[in-house]
Each structure stands twice: as C-alpha cells, then as structure tokens.
C-alpha positions as CSV (number, residue, x, y, z in Angstrom):
1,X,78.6,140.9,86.6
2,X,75.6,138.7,85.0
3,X,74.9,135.0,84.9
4,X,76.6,135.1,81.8
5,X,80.0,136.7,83.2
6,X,80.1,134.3,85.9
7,X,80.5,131.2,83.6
8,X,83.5,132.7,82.7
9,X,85.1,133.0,86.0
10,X,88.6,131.3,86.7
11,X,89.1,130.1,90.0
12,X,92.5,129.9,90.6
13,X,92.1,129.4,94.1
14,X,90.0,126.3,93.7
15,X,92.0,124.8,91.5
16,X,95.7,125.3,93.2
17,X,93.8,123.6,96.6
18,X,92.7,120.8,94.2
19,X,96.0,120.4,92.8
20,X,97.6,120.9,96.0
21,X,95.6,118.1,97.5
22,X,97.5,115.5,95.1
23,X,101.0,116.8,95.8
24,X,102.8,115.3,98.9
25,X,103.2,117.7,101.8
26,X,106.8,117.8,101.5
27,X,106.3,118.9,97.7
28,X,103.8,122.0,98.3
29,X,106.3,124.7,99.0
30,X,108.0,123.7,96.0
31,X,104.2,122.6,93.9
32,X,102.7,126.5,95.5
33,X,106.0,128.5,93.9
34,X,104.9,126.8,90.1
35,X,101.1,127.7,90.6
36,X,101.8,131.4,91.6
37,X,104.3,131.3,88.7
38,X,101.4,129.6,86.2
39,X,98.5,132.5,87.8
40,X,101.4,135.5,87.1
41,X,102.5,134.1,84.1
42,X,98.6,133.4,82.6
43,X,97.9,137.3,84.1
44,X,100.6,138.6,82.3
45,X,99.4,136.6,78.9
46,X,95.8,138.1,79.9
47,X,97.3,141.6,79.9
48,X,99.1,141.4,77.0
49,X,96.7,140.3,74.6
50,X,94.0,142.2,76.0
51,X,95.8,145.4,75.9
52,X,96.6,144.5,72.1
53,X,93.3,143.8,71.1
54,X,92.0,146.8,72.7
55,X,94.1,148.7,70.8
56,X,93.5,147.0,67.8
57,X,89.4,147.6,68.1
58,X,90.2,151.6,68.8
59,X,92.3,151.8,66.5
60,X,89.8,150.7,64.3
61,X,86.9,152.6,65.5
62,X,89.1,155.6,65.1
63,X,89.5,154.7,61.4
64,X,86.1,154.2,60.8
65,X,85.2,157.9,62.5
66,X,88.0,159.4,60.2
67,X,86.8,157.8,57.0
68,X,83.4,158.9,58.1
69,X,84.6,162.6,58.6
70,X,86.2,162.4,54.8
71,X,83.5,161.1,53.5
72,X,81.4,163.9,54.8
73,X,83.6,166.4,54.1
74,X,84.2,165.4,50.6
C-alpha cells in the first residue's frame, strides 16, 4: 500500500471509540450493536458495488478484445 492508498483508509475503529466517547455508558451496548450494524451494512454496500463495477470493466475489456479479434479477422 503507497502514501496514496493510505489517504484512503477508513478507520472504523477510531471513529466508533470517538463516537462511543459521547454516548453515556449505559447507552454503549445498545450505541456498539448500531456501529457494527453501520461497518456490516457499509461492507456489504462496498461489496456490492465493487463486485458490479468489476464486472462492468471485464465485461467491457472482454468486448473490446472480441471486437479487436473481428476486426482482425475480417
């Protein structure tokens, strides 16, 4: 990972123990169960759309390699 990488970096855990710090104690159980739900639910958003867009961009580079193999064979 370079320089550039590491901007991008979310750190969950830094920002549930900030948020955490604001919540009364008797609240954290209850505050920790909405955070873990927040980082599964933003990991499964992640996944999703990553997994789309990936097969978006092969599906396209496949095209372009097909359309290249016509061309060359016409």
């Amino acid at each position: 990972m370079n320089e550039e990488d590491k901007k991008y970096l979310i750190h969950f855990d830094e920002y549930f123990e900030n948020i955490l710090k604001t919540v009364p104690e008797y609240s954290h159980i209850q505050a920790k169960k909405e955070l873990d739900n927040i980082y599964d639910t933003f990991i499964d958003y992640s996944t999703h759309w990553s997994g789309k867009f990936y097969m978006t961009g092969f599906g396209d580079a496949m095209q372009l390699v097909i359309n290249s193999l016509n061309i060359n064979n016409n």
